[in-house]
C-alpha positions as CSV (number, residue, x, y, z in Angstrom):
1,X,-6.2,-35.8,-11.5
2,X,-2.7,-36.3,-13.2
3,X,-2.3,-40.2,-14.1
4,X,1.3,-40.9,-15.3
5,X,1.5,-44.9,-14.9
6,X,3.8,-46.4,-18.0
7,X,5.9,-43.1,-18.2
8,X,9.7,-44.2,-17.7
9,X,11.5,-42.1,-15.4
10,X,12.9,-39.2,-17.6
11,X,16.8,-38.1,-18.3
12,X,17.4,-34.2,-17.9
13,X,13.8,-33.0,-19.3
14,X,12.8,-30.2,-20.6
15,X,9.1,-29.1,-22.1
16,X,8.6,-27.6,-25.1
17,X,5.2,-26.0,-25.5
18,X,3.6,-24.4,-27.8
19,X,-0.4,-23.1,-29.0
20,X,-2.6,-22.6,-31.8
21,X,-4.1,-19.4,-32.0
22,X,-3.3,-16.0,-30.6
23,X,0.1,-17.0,-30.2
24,X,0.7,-18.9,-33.3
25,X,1.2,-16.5,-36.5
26,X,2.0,-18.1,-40.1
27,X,1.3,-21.8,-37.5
28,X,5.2,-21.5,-37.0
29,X,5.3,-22.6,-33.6
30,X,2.7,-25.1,-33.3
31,X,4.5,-27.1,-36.8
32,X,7.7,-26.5,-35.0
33,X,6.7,-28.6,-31.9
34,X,4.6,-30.7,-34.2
35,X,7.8,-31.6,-36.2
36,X,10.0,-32.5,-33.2
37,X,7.3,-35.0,-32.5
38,X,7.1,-36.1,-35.7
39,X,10.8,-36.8,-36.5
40,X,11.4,-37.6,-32.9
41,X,8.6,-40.3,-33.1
42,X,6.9,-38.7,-30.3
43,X,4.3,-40.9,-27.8
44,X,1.3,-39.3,-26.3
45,X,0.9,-39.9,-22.7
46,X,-1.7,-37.5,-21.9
47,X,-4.6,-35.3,-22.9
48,X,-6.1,-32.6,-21.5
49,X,-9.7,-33.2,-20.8
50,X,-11.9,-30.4,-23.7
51,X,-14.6,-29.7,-21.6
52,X,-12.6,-27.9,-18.8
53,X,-11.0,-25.4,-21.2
54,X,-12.2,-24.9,-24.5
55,X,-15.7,-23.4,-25.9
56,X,-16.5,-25.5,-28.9
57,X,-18.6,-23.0,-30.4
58,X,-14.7,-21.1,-30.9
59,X,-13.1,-24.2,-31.4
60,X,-15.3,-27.0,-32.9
61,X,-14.9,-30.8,-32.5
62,X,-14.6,-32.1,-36.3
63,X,-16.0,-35.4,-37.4
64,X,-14.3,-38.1,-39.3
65,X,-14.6,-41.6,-40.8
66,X,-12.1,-44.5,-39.6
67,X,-13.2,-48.0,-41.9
68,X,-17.2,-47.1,-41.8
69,X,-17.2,-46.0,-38.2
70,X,-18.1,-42.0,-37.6
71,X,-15.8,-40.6,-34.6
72,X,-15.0,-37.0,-33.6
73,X,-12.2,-35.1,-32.7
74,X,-12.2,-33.0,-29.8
75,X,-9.9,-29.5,-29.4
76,X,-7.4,-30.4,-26.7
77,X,-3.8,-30.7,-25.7
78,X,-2.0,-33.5,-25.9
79,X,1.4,-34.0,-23.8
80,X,4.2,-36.5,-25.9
81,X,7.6,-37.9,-24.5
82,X,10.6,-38.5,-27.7
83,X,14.1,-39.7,-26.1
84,X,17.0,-38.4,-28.1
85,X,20.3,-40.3,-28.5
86,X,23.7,-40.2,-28.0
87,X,26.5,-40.1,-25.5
88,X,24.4,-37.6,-23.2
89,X,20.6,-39.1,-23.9
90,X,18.5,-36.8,-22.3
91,X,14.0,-36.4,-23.0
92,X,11.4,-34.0,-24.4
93,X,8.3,-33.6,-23.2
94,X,6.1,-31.6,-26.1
95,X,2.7,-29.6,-25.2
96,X,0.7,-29.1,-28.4
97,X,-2.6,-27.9,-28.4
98,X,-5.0,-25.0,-28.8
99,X,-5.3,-21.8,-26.8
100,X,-7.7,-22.4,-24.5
101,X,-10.9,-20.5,-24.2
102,X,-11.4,-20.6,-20.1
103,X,-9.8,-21.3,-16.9
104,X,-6.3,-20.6,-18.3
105,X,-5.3,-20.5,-14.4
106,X,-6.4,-24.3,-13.6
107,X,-5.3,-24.9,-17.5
108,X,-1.5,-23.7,-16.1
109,X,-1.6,-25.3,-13.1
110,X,-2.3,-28.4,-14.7
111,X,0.4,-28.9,-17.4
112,X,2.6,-27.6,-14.4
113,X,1.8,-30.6,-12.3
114,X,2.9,-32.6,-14.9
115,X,6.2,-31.2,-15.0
116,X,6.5,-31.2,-11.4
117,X,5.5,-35.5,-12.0
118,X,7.6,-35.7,-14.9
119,X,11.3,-33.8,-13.4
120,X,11.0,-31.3,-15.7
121,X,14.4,-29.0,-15.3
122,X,13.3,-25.9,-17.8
123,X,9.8,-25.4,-20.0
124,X,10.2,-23.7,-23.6
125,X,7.7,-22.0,-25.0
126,X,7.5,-21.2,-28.9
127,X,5.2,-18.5,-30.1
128,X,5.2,-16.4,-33.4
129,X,3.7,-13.0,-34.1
130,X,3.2,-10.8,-37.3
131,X,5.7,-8.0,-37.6
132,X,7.4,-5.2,-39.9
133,X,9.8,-7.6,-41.1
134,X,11.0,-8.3,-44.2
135,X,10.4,-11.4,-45.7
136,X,13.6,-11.8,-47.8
137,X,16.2,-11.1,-44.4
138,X,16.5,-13.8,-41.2
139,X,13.7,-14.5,-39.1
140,X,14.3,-11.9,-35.9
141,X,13.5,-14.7,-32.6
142,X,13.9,-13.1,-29.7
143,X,14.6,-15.1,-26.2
144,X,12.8,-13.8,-23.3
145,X,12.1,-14.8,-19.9
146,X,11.0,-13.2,-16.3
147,X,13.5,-14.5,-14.6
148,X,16.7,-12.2,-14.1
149,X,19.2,-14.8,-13.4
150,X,18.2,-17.1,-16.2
151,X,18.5,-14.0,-18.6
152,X,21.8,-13.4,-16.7
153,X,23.1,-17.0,-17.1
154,X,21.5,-17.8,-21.0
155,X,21.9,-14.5,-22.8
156,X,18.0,-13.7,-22.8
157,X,16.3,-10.6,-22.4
158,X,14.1,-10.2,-19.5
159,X,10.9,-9.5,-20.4
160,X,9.7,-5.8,-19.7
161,X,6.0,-5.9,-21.6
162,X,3.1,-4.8,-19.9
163,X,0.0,-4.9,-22.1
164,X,-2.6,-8.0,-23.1
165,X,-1.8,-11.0,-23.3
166,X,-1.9,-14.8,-24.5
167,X,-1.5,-18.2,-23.1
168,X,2.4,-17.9,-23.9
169,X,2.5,-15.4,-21.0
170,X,-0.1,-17.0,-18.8
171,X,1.9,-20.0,-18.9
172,X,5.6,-18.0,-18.5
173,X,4.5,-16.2,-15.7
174,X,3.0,-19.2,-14.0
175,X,6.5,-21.2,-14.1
176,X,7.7,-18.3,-12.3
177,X,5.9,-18.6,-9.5
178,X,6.0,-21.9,-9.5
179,X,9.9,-21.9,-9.3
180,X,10.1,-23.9,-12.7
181,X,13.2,-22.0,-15.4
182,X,10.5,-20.9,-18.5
183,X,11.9,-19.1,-21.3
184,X,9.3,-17.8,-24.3
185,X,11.2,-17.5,-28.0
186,X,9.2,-15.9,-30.6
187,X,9.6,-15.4,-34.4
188,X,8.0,-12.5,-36.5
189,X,6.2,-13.2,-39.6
190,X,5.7,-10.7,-42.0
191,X,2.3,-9.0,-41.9
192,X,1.5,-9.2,-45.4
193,X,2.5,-12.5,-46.2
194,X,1.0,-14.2,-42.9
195,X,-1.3,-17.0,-44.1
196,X,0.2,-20.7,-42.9
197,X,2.3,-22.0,-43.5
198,X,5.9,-20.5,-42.8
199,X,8.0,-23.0,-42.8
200,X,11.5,-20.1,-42.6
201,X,10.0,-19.1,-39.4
202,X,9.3,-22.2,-38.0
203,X,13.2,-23.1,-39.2
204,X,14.2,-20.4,-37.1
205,X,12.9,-21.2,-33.8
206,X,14.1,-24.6,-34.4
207,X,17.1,-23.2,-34.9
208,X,17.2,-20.8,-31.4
209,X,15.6,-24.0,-30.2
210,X,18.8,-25.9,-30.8
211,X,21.3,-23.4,-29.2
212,X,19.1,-22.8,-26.2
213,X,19.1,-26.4,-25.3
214,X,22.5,-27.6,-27.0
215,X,20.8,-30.6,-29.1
216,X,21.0,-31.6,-32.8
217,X,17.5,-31.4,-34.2
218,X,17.3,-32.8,-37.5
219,X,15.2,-30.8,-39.7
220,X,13.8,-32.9,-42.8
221,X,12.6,-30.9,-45.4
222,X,12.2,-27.4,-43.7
223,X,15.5,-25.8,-45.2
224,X,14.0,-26.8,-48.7
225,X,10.9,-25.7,-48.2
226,X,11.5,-22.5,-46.3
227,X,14.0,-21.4,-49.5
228,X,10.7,-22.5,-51.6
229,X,8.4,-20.1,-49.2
230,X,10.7,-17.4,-50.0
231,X,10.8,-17.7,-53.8
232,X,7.1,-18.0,-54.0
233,X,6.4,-15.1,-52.0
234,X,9.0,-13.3,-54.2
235,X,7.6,-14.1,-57.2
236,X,4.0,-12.6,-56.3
237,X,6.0,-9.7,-54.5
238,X,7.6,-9.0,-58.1
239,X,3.6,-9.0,-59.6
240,X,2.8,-6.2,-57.1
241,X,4.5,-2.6,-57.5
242,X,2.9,-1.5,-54.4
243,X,4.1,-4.8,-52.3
244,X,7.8,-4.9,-54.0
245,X,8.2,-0.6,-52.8
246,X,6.8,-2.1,-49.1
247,X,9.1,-5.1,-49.0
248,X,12.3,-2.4,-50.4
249,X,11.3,-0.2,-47.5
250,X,11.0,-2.7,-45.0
251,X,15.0,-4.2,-46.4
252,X,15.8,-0.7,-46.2
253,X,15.0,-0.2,-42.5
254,X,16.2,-3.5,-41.5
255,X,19.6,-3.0,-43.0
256,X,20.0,0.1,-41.7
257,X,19.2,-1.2,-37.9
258,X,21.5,-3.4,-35.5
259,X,21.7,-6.8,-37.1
260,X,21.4,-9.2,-34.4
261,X,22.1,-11.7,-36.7
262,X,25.4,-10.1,-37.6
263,X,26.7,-9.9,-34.4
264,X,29.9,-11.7,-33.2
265,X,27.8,-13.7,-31.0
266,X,25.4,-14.7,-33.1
267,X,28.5,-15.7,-36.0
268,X,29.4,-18.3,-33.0
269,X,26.0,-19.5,-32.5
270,X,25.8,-20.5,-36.2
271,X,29.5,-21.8,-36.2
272,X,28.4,-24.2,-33.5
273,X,25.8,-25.0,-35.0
274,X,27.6,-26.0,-38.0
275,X,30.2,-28.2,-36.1
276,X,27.3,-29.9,-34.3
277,X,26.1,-31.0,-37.6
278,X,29.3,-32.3,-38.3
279,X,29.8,-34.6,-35.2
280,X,29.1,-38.3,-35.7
281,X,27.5,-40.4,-33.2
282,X,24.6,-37.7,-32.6
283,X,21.4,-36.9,-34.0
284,X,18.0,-38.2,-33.7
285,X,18.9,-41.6,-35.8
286,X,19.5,-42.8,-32.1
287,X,16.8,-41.7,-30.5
288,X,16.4,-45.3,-28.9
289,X,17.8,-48.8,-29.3
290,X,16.4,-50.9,-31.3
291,X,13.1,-49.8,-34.0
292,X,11.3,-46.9,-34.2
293,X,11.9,-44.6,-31.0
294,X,8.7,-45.9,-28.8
295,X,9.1,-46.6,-25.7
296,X,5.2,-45.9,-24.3
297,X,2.1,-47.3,-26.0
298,X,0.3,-44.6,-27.7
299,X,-3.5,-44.8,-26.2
300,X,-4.8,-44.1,-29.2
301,X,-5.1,-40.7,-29.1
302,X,-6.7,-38.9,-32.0
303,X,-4.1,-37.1,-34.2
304,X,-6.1,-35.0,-36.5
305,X,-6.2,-31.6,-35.9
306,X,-9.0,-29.7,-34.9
307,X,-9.9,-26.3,-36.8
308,X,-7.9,-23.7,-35.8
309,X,-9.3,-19.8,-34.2
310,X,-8.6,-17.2,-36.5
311,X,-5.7,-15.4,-35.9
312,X,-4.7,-11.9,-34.2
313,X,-1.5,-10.1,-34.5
314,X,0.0,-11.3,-31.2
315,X,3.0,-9.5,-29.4
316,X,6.0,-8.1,-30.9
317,X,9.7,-8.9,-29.8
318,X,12.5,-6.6,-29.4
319,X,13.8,-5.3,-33.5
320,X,10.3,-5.5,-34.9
321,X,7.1,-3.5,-35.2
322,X,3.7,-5.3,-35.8
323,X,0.8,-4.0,-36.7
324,X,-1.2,-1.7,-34.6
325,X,-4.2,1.4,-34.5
326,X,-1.5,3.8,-35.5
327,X,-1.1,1.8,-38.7
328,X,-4.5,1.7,-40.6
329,X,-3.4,0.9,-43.8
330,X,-2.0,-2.4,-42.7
331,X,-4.2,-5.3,-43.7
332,X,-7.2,-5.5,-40.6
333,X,-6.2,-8.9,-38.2
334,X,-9.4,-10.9,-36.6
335,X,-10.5,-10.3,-32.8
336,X,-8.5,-12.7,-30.6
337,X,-11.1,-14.9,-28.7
338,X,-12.1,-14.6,-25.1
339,X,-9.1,-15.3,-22.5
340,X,-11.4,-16.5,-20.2
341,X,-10.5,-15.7,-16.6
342,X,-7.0,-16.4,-16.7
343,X,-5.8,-14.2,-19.7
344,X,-6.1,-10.7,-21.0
345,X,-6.8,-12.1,-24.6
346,X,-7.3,-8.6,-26.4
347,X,-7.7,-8.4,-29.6
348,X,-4.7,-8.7,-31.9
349,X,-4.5,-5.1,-33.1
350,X,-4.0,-3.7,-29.5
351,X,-1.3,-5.9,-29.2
352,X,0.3,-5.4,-32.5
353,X,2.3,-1.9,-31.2
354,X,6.0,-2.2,-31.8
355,X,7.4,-3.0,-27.9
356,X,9.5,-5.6,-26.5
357,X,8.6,-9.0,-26.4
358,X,5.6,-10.8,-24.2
359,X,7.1,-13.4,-22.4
Protein backbone atom coordinates (compact mmCIF):
# COMPACT_ATOMS: atom_id res chain seq x y z
CA UNK A 1 0.00 0.00 0.00
CA UNK A 2 1.50 3.43 -1.21
CA UNK A 3 1.15 6.11 1.77
CA UNK A 4 2.08 9.58 0.54
CA UNK A 5 0.39 11.97 3.44
CA UNK A 6 2.92 15.21 4.07
CA UNK A 7 4.22 15.10 0.33
CA UNK A 8 3.49 18.67 -1.15
CA UNK A 9 2.00 18.59 -4.37
CA UNK A 10 5.00 18.44 -6.91
CA UNK A 11 6.06 21.16 -9.78
CA UNK A 12 6.95 19.40 -13.28
CA UNK A 13 8.60 16.05 -11.67
CA UNK A 14 10.69 13.89 -12.95
CA UNK A 15 12.41 10.49 -11.23
CA UNK A 16 15.75 9.78 -11.30
CA UNK A 17 16.58 6.25 -10.37
CA UNK A 18 19.19 4.45 -10.06
CA UNK A 19 20.70 0.65 -8.47
CA UNK A 20 23.45 -0.91 -6.80
CA UNK A 21 24.60 -3.89 -8.28
CA UNK A 22 24.35 -5.34 -11.75
CA UNK A 23 23.74 -2.14 -13.12
CA UNK A 24 26.13 -0.09 -11.17
CA UNK A 25 29.92 -0.45 -12.42
CA UNK A 26 32.81 1.71 -10.75
CA UNK A 27 29.20 2.72 -8.16
CA UNK A 28 28.84 5.67 -10.79
CA UNK A 29 25.28 5.78 -10.86
CA UNK A 30 24.19 5.00 -7.59
CA UNK A 31 26.88 8.21 -6.12
CA UNK A 32 25.48 10.14 -8.94
CA UNK A 33 21.85 9.96 -7.55
CA UNK A 34 23.30 9.86 -4.08
CA UNK A 35 24.93 13.33 -4.78
CA UNK A 36 21.85 15.11 -6.15
CA UNK A 37 20.42 14.16 -2.89
CA UNK A 38 23.03 15.18 -1.04
CA UNK A 39 23.68 18.72 -2.44
CA UNK A 40 20.03 19.05 -3.15
CA UNK A 41 19.29 18.26 0.63
CA UNK A 42 17.13 15.48 -0.34
CA UNK A 43 14.01 14.18 2.18
CA UNK A 44 12.99 10.61 2.31
CA UNK A 45 9.46 9.98 2.01
CA UNK A 46 9.36 6.44 1.51
CA UNK A 47 10.97 3.00 1.77
CA UNK A 48 10.50 0.06 0.13
CA UNK A 49 9.52 -2.63 2.56
CA UNK A 50 13.11 -5.52 2.45
CA UNK A 51 11.35 -8.50 2.92
CA UNK A 52 9.25 -8.29 -0.34
CA UNK A 53 12.41 -8.01 -2.51
CA UNK A 54 15.60 -8.72 -1.36
CA UNK A 55 17.39 -12.17 -0.13
CA UNK A 56 19.56 -11.13 2.81
CA UNK A 57 21.69 -13.92 2.43
CA UNK A 58 22.83 -11.72 -1.13
CA UNK A 59 22.35 -8.63 0.43
CA UNK A 60 22.86 -8.62 4.25
CA UNK A 61 21.35 -6.17 6.85
CA UNK A 62 24.52 -4.57 8.72
CA UNK A 63 24.46 -3.71 12.32
CA UNK A 64 25.51 -0.55 13.93
CA UNK A 65 25.82 1.48 17.18
CA UNK A 66 23.74 4.96 17.65
CA UNK A 67 24.82 6.34 21.60
CA UNK A 68 24.97 2.66 23.20
CA UNK A 69 21.85 1.39 21.38
CA UNK A 70 22.51 -1.71 18.64
CA UNK A 71 20.22 -1.15 15.48
CA UNK A 72 20.38 -2.69 11.98
CA UNK A 73 20.21 -1.57 8.63
CA UNK A 74 18.11 -3.23 6.28
CA UNK A 75 18.90 -3.39 2.12
CA UNK A 76 16.03 -1.35 0.60
CA UNK A 77 15.10 1.56 -1.55
CA UNK A 78 14.42 4.66 -0.33
CA UNK A 79 12.34 7.32 -2.45
CA UNK A 80 13.62 11.33 -1.70
CA UNK A 81 11.88 14.63 -2.90
CA UNK A 82 14.73 17.95 -3.36
CA UNK A 83 12.93 21.21 -4.88
CA UNK A 84 15.32 23.18 -7.03
CA UNK A 85 15.08 26.96 -7.41
CA UNK A 86 14.69 29.60 -9.60
CA UNK A 87 12.41 31.41 -11.99
CA UNK A 88 11.07 27.88 -13.33
CA UNK A 89 11.17 25.80 -9.74
CA UNK A 90 10.36 22.50 -10.71
CA UNK A 91 11.08 18.73 -8.18
CA UNK A 92 13.04 15.57 -8.21
CA UNK A 93 12.07 12.59 -7.00
CA UNK A 94 15.37 10.16 -6.44
CA UNK A 95 15.08 6.13 -6.23
CA UNK A 96 18.21 4.77 -4.63
CA UNK A 97 18.57 1.39 -3.64
CA UNK A 98 19.81 -2.10 -4.36
CA UNK A 99 18.91 -4.39 -7.13
CA UNK A 100 16.48 -6.40 -5.91
CA UNK A 101 16.76 -10.17 -5.60
CA UNK A 102 12.85 -11.22 -6.34
CA UNK A 103 9.65 -10.02 -7.51
CA UNK A 104 11.20 -7.36 -9.78
CA UNK A 105 7.54 -7.26 -11.43
CA UNK A 106 5.58 -6.21 -8.13
CA UNK A 107 9.16 -4.29 -7.23
CA UNK A 108 8.26 -2.07 -10.76
CA UNK A 109 4.90 -1.80 -10.29
CA UNK A 110 5.43 -0.37 -7.10
CA UNK A 111 7.81 2.58 -7.55
CA UNK A 112 5.51 3.15 -10.66
CA UNK A 113 2.56 3.82 -8.44
CA UNK A 114 4.36 6.26 -6.81
CA UNK A 115 4.93 8.16 -9.83
CA UNK A 116 1.58 7.74 -10.95
CA UNK A 117 0.80 9.46 -6.93
CA UNK A 118 3.44 11.77 -7.27
CA UNK A 119 2.72 13.44 -11.24
CA UNK A 120 5.69 12.25 -12.32
CA UNK A 121 6.07 13.58 -16.23
CA UNK A 122 9.40 11.39 -17.28
CA UNK A 123 11.65 8.71 -15.05
CA UNK A 124 15.58 8.66 -15.63
CA UNK A 125 17.39 5.89 -15.10
CA UNK A 126 21.29 5.98 -14.49
CA UNK A 127 23.28 2.81 -14.91
CA UNK A 128 27.10 2.21 -15.63
CA UNK A 129 28.81 -0.78 -17.23
CA UNK A 130 32.57 -1.88 -17.72
CA UNK A 131 33.74 -1.40 -21.29
CA UNK A 132 36.81 -1.16 -23.84
CA UNK A 133 37.21 2.35 -23.04
CA UNK A 134 39.96 4.24 -22.35
CA UNK A 135 40.46 5.74 -19.26
CA UNK A 136 42.33 8.89 -20.24
CA UNK A 137 39.38 10.04 -23.21
CA UNK A 138 35.51 11.26 -22.21
CA UNK A 139 33.23 9.04 -20.59
CA UNK A 140 31.02 7.56 -23.76
CA UNK A 141 27.01 7.89 -22.04
CA UNK A 142 24.79 6.83 -24.22
CA UNK A 143 20.81 7.87 -24.09
CA UNK A 144 18.49 5.24 -24.76
CA UNK A 145 14.94 4.63 -24.53
CA UNK A 146 11.99 2.18 -26.04
CA UNK A 147 10.03 4.70 -26.93
CA UNK A 148 10.35 5.88 -30.71
CA UNK A 149 8.81 9.28 -30.38
CA UNK A 150 10.82 10.22 -27.25
CA UNK A 151 14.06 9.14 -29.19
CA UNK A 152 12.43 11.17 -32.08
CA UNK A 153 11.78 14.28 -29.99
CA UNK A 154 15.15 14.09 -27.43
CA UNK A 155 17.95 12.87 -29.66
CA UNK A 156 18.15 9.32 -28.02
CA UNK A 157 18.72 6.17 -29.50
CA UNK A 158 16.07 3.57 -29.32
CA UNK A 159 17.04 0.76 -27.80
CA UNK A 160 17.57 -2.38 -30.08
CA UNK A 161 19.21 -5.01 -27.34
CA UNK A 162 17.95 -8.27 -26.97
CA UNK A 163 19.89 -10.36 -24.49
CA UNK A 164 19.88 -10.59 -20.32
CA UNK A 165 19.05 -8.21 -18.40
CA UNK A 166 18.99 -5.94 -15.15
CA UNK A 167 16.63 -4.01 -13.11
CA UNK A 168 17.51 -0.89 -15.43
CA UNK A 169 15.63 -2.67 -18.16
CA UNK A 170 12.92 -4.24 -16.05
CA UNK A 171 12.14 -0.95 -14.88
CA UNK A 172 12.46 0.90 -18.60
CA UNK A 173 10.32 -1.51 -20.14
CA UNK A 174 7.77 -1.33 -17.38
CA UNK A 175 7.27 2.71 -17.89
CA UNK A 176 6.57 1.72 -21.35
CA UNK A 177 3.76 -0.06 -20.81
CA UNK A 178 2.66 1.82 -18.30
CA UNK A 179 2.60 4.95 -20.61
CA UNK A 180 5.16 6.88 -18.28
CA UNK A 181 8.40 8.73 -20.83
CA UNK A 182 11.61 6.53 -19.26
CA UNK A 183 14.88 7.09 -20.75
CA UNK A 184 18.08 4.77 -19.41
CA UNK A 185 21.69 6.82 -19.76
CA UNK A 186 24.71 4.68 -19.12
CA UNK A 187 28.38 5.40 -18.70
CA UNK A 188 31.29 2.85 -19.45
CA UNK A 189 34.01 2.31 -16.98
CA UNK A 190 37.04 0.96 -18.01
CA UNK A 191 37.41 -2.80 -17.36
CA UNK A 192 40.73 -2.77 -15.84
CA UNK A 193 40.42 0.04 -13.64
CA UNK A 194 36.77 -0.84 -12.36
CA UNK A 195 36.93 -0.89 -8.58
CA UNK A 196 34.69 2.22 -6.90
CA UNK A 197 34.82 4.70 -6.97
CA UNK A 198 34.70 6.67 -10.40
CA UNK A 199 33.97 9.80 -9.70
CA UNK A 200 34.72 11.03 -14.04
CA UNK A 201 31.99 8.63 -14.78
CA UNK A 202 29.72 9.58 -12.36
CA UNK A 203 30.60 13.45 -13.62
CA UNK A 204 29.50 12.34 -16.85
CA UNK A 205 26.13 11.18 -16.38
CA UNK A 206 25.61 14.18 -14.32
CA UNK A 207 26.58 15.92 -17.01
CA UNK A 208 23.97 14.09 -19.86
CA UNK A 209 21.80 14.34 -16.69
CA UNK A 210 21.80 18.14 -17.00
CA UNK A 211 21.22 18.45 -20.79
CA UNK A 212 18.50 15.86 -20.81
CA UNK A 213 16.50 17.67 -18.27
CA UNK A 214 17.76 21.40 -18.86
CA UNK A 215 18.82 22.10 -15.07
CA UNK A 216 22.01 23.44 -13.36
CA UNK A 217 23.28 20.68 -11.09
CA UNK A 218 26.03 21.86 -9.02
CA UNK A 219 28.73 19.41 -8.77
CA UNK A 220 30.90 20.02 -5.53
CA UNK A 221 34.01 18.37 -5.64
CA UNK A 222 33.54 15.81 -8.55
CA UNK A 223 35.43 17.87 -11.32
CA UNK A 224 38.42 17.78 -8.75
CA UNK A 225 38.22 14.60 -7.89
CA UNK A 226 37.49 12.96 -11.23
CA UNK A 227 40.96 14.93 -12.64
CA UNK A 228 42.49 13.25 -9.32
CA UNK A 229 40.96 9.62 -10.46
CA UNK A 230 42.58 10.08 -13.74
CA UNK A 231 46.10 11.00 -12.51
CA UNK A 232 46.10 8.17 -10.04
CA UNK A 233 45.13 5.71 -12.38
CA UNK A 234 47.82 7.08 -14.70
CA UNK A 235 50.39 6.97 -12.51
CA UNK A 236 49.95 3.09 -11.76
CA UNK A 237 49.22 2.70 -15.64
CA UNK A 238 52.94 4.28 -16.16
CA UNK A 239 54.26 1.27 -13.43
CA UNK A 240 52.75 -1.37 -15.78
CA UNK A 241 54.30 -1.94 -19.41
CA UNK A 242 51.67 -4.43 -20.15
CA UNK A 243 48.64 -1.91 -18.83
CA UNK A 244 50.30 1.42 -20.54
CA UNK A 245 50.52 -0.80 -24.34
CA UNK A 246 46.57 -1.76 -23.38
CA UNK A 247 45.50 1.72 -22.49
CA UNK A 248 47.73 3.09 -26.02
CA UNK A 249 45.65 0.56 -27.85
CA UNK A 250 42.47 1.25 -26.42
CA UNK A 251 43.43 5.64 -27.28
CA UNK A 252 44.43 4.28 -30.49
CA UNK A 253 40.98 2.66 -31.36
CA UNK A 254 39.07 5.37 -29.79
CA UNK A 255 40.67 8.11 -31.78
CA UNK A 256 40.45 6.46 -34.71
CA UNK A 257 36.39 5.86 -34.33
CA UNK A 258 33.46 8.59 -34.58
CA UNK A 259 33.93 10.91 -31.64
CA UNK A 260 30.56 11.54 -30.40
CA UNK A 261 31.98 13.87 -28.20
CA UNK A 262 33.45 15.82 -31.15
CA UNK A 263 30.46 16.16 -32.93
CA UNK A 264 28.88 19.61 -33.74
CA UNK A 265 26.07 18.66 -31.60
CA UNK A 266 27.68 17.59 -28.81
CA UNK A 267 30.14 21.21 -29.06
CA UNK A 268 26.55 22.90 -28.41
CA UNK A 269 25.60 20.73 -25.66
CA UNK A 270 28.80 21.70 -23.84
CA UNK A 271 28.49 25.42 -24.97
CA UNK A 272 25.16 25.44 -23.21
CA UNK A 273 26.27 24.04 -20.65
CA UNK A 274 28.81 26.56 -20.10
CA UNK A 275 26.34 29.57 -20.47
CA UNK A 276 24.02 27.84 -17.96
CA UNK A 277 26.85 28.03 -15.49
CA UNK A 278 27.13 31.47 -16.18
CA UNK A 279 23.44 32.65 -15.58
CA UNK A 280 22.71 34.26 -12.18
CA UNK A 281 19.66 33.68 -10.33
CA UNK A 282 19.92 29.68 -10.89
CA UNK A 283 21.45 26.93 -9.29
CA UNK A 284 20.71 24.82 -6.27
CA UNK A 285 21.66 27.82 -3.71
CA UNK A 286 17.78 28.32 -4.11
CA UNK A 287 16.58 25.24 -3.78
CA UNK A 288 13.83 26.66 -1.17
CA UNK A 289 13.16 29.84 0.76
CA UNK A 290 14.35 30.19 3.66
CA UNK A 291 17.23 27.38 5.46
CA UNK A 292 18.33 24.33 4.34
CA UNK A 293 15.96 23.01 1.41
CA UNK A 294 13.40 20.69 3.68
CA UNK A 295 10.29 20.93 3.18
CA UNK A 296 9.14 17.10 4.57
CA UNK A 297 10.22 15.69 7.90
CA UNK A 298 12.63 13.02 7.25
CA UNK A 299 11.11 9.74 9.29
CA UNK A 300 14.12 8.81 10.28
CA UNK A 301 15.09 6.65 7.85
CA UNK A 302 18.47 4.88 8.14
CA UNK A 303 21.13 6.35 5.85
CA UNK A 304 23.90 3.96 6.00
CA UNK A 305 24.40 1.89 3.28
CA UNK A 306 24.05 -1.67 3.25
CA UNK A 307 26.95 -3.96 1.65
CA UNK A 308 26.79 -3.99 -1.78
CA UNK A 309 26.53 -7.53 -4.32
CA UNK A 310 29.52 -7.99 -6.20
CA UNK A 311 29.57 -6.73 -9.39
CA UNK A 312 29.05 -8.15 -13.15
CA UNK A 313 29.99 -6.56 -16.26
CA UNK A 314 26.55 -5.28 -17.13
CA UNK A 315 25.45 -4.09 -20.80
CA UNK A 316 27.36 -2.22 -23.16
CA UNK A 317 26.12 1.09 -24.96
CA UNK A 318 26.50 1.98 -28.50
CA UNK A 319 30.80 3.02 -29.17
CA UNK A 320 32.06 0.52 -26.60
CA UNK A 321 32.93 -3.12 -26.16
CA UNK A 322 32.88 -4.75 -22.63
CA UNK A 323 34.10 -7.74 -21.69
CA UNK A 324 32.77 -10.96 -22.91
CA UNK A 325 33.58 -15.17 -23.50
CA UNK A 326 35.37 -14.13 -26.68
CA UNK A 327 37.74 -12.10 -24.55
CA UNK A 328 39.51 -14.54 -21.96
CA UNK A 329 42.30 -12.66 -21.14
CA UNK A 330 40.17 -9.82 -19.76
CA UNK A 331 40.21 -9.86 -15.94
CA UNK A 332 37.09 -12.65 -14.86
CA UNK A 333 33.84 -10.45 -13.49
CA UNK A 334 31.57 -12.16 -10.53
CA UNK A 335 28.13 -14.06 -11.38
CA UNK A 336 25.35 -11.48 -11.27
CA UNK A 337 22.83 -12.61 -8.56
CA UNK A 338 19.45 -14.22 -9.20
CA UNK A 339 16.86 -11.92 -11.07
CA UNK A 340 14.28 -13.50 -9.40
CA UNK A 341 11.09 -13.75 -11.50
CA UNK A 342 11.05 -10.54 -13.07
CA UNK A 343 14.63 -10.28 -14.58
CA UNK A 344 16.96 -12.24 -16.75
CA UNK A 345 19.86 -11.40 -14.33
CA UNK A 346 22.74 -13.50 -16.22
CA UNK A 347 25.83 -13.36 -15.32
CA UNK A 348 27.97 -10.39 -16.22
CA UNK A 349 30.24 -11.98 -18.78
CA UNK A 350 27.24 -12.97 -21.05
CA UNK A 351 26.34 -9.59 -21.02
CA UNK A 352 29.58 -8.02 -21.52
CA UNK A 353 29.59 -8.57 -25.70
CA UNK A 354 30.08 -5.29 -27.47
CA UNK A 355 26.18 -4.40 -28.65
CA UNK A 356 24.07 -1.48 -28.25
CA UNK A 357 22.89 -0.38 -25.19
CA UNK A 358 20.10 -2.16 -22.64
CA UNK A 359 17.62 0.20 -21.97
Amino acid sequence: MIELEGVPELIDPVMVAAFEGWNDAGDAASTAVAHLDREWKGEVFAALDAEDYYDFQVNRPTVWMDGGVRKITWPTTRLSVVRIGGEKPRDLVLVRGIEPSMRWRSYCNELLGFAHELGVEMVVILGALLGDTPHTRPVPVSGVTSDPDLARTMDLEETRYEGPTGIVGILQEACTHAGVPAVSLWAAVPHYVSQPPNPKATLALLNRLEDLIGLRIPLGELPEDARAWQLGVDQLASEDSEVAEYVQTLEEARDTAELPEASGEAIAREFERYLRRREPGTGPGLATEGGDGSYLRDPGSDRTRPPKPQQPGPEAVPGTEAEGPEQPDRPEQSDAEDGGDGGDGGDGKDSGDGRDSED
